[in-house]
N, C-alpha and C positions, 0 to 999 in steps of 0.2 A: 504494500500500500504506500508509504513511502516513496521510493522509485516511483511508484504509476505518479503521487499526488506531484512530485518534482519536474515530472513532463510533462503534465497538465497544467498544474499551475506558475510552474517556476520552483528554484529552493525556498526564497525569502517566504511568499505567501504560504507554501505548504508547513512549512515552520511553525506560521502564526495560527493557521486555518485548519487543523487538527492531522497531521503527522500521520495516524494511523487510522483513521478512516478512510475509505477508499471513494476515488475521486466520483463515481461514480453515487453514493450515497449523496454526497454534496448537489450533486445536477441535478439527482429524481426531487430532492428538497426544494430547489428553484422552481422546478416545473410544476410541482403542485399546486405554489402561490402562483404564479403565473398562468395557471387553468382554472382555479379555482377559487380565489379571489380577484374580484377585479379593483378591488383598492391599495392593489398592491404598487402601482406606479403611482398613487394620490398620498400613501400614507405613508410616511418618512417612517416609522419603525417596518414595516414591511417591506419597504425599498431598499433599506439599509439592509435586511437577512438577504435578499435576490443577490444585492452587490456582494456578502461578505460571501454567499455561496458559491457564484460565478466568476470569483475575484476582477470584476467589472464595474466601470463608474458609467455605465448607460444611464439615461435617464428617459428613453422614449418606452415604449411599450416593443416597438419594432426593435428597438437597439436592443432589447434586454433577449427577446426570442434569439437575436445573432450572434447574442454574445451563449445561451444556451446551446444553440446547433453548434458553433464551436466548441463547446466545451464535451459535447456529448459525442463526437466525431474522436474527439480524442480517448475515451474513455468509452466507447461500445466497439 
C-alpha cells in the first residue's frame, strides 16, 4: 500500500494522507461524496475531504470528477 499510495499520490502526500491505506480506498471515499451528495462542491467541510482524498485543489464539480478518473486510472 505504501509503494501503490507513492505512485499515486507522490511520497510527501502519501506520508501525510495515510501510508497504509491503499490508494484505492481513498478514490471509492471521493466518489461516494461526489455521487451522493450534491453539497459537496457548496460545502467547505465536504470539499475539503474530496480535496484531502484526491490530493487535488479542484474547485469545479467537473474539475473534481478529472481529478477522480485520474486518480482511479492509476489505482484500478
Amino acid at each position: 500500500n505504501a509503494l501503490v499510495n507513492a505512485k499515486t499520490f507522490g511520497l510527501r502526500a502519501s506520508l501525510t494522507h495515510g501510508l497504509l491505506r491503499h490508494p484505492r480506498d481513498r478514490v471509492l471515499r471521493a466518489l461516494a461524496l461526489l455521487l451522493w451528495e450534491p453539497a459537496t462542491v457548496t460545502t467547505p467541510a465536504l470539499l475539503a475531504r474530496v480535496h484531502f482524498e484526491l490530493g487535488t485543489r479542484a474547485a469545479t464539480f467537473s474539475e473534481l470528477v478529472r481529478a477522480y478518473r485520474q486518480r482511479w486510472q492509476h489505482v484500478s
